[in-house]
C-alpha positions as semicolon CSV with decimal commas, in nm:
position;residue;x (nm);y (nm);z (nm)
1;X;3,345;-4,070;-3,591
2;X;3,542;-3,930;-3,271
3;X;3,745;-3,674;-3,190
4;X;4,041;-3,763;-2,971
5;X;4,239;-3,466;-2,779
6;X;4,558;-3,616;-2,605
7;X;4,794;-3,410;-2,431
8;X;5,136;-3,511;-2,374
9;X;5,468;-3,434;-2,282
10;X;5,676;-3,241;-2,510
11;X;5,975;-3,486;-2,529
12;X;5,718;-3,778;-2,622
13;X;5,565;-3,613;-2,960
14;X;5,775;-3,818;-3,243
15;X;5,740;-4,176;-3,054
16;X;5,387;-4,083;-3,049
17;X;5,383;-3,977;-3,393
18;X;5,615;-4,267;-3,494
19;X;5,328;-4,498;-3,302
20;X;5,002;-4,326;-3,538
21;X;5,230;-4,345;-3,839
22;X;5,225;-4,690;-3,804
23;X;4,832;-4,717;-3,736
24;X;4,797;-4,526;-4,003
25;X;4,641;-4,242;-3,876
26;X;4,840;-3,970;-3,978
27;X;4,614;-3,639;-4,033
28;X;4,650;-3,435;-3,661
29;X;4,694;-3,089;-3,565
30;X;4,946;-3,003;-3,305
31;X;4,998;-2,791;-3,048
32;X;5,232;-2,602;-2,839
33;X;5,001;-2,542;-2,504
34;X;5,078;-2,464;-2,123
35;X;4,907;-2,691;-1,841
36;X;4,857;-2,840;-1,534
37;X;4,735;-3,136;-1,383
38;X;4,739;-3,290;-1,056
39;X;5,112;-3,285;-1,002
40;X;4,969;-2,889;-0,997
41;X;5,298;-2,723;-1,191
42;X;5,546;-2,891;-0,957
43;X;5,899;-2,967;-1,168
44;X;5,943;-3,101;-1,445
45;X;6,248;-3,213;-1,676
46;X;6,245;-3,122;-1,997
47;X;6,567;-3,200;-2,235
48;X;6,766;-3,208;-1,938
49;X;6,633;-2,886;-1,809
50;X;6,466;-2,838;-1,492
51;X;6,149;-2,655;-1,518
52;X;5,969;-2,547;-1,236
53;X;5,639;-2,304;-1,224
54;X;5,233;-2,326;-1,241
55;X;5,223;-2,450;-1,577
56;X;5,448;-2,640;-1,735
57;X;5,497;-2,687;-2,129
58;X;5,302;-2,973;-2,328
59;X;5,190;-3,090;-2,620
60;X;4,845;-3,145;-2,768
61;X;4,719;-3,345;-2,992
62;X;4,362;-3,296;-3,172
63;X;4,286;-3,615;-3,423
64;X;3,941;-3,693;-3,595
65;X;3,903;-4,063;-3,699
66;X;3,661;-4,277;-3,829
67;X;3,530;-4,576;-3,535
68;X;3,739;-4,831;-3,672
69;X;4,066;-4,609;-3,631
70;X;3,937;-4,546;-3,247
71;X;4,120;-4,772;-3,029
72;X;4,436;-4,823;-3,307
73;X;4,503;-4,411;-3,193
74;X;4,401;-4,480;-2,851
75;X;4,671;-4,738;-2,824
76;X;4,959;-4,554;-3,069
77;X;4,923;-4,230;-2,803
78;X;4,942;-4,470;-2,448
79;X;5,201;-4,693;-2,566
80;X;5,417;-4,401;-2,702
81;X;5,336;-4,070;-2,437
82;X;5,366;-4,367;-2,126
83;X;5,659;-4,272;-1,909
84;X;5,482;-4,419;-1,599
85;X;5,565;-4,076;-1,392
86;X;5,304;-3,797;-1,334
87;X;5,224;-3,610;-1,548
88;X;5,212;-3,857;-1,868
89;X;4,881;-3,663;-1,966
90;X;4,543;-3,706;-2,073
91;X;4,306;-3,825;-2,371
92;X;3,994;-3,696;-2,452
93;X;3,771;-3,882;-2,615
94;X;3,423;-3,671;-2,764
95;X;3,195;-3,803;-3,023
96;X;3,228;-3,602;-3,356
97;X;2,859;-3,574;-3,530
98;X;2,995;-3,427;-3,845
99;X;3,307;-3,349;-4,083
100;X;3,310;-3,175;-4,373
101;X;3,633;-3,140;-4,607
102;X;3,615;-2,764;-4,762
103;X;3,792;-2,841;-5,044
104;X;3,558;-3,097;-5,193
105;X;3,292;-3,039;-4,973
106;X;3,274;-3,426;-4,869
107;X;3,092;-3,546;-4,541
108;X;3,157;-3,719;-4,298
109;X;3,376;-4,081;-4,324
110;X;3,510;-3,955;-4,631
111;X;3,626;-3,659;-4,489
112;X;3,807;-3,757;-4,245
113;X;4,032;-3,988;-4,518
């Protein structure tokens, strides 16, 4: 199991989400967040809107899959976040040694769906 963390850009979110829809990962949690990378807050355009300051609006993305679903998620985010301009974003990739669904109490695999 793994634990994937991908921040994007704001304006990206439903092709993304359109993208793990279709690899059938569709349990996430998202997240309104502010960050910075190495374009270090420097403009950005957001809906037409010029935004300029030290951090600078993104989404992020926290998804728990089971190893087959790894790359399949890995793919869905870079093919739908990919603008080719700084500031695209990141994914995290951490390995996830246990899951357990409260409601049922199931472990691992199974808990993740």
């Amino acid at each position: 199991m793994k634990y994937i963390v991908a921040v994007i850009q704001p304006h990206k979110l439903d092709e993304v989400m359109k993208l793990l829809e279709e690899a059938e990962v569709n349990m996430m949690t998202v997240s309104n967040v502010l960050g910075r990378g190495m374009q270090k807050g420097l403009t950005e355009i957001y809906r037409g809107a010029k935004e300029v300051g030290s951090l600078l609006k993104k989404i992020k993305l926290e998804i728990a899959v089971n190893e087959d679903f790894v790359e399949p998620t890995i793919q869905a985010i870079i093919k739908g976040a990919r603008t080719g301009d700084i500031g695209d974003g990141k994914i995290f990739i951490f390995d996830l040694p246990e899951v357990i669904r409260i409601r049922t109490g199931e472990k691992g695999g199974k808990a993740i769906g």
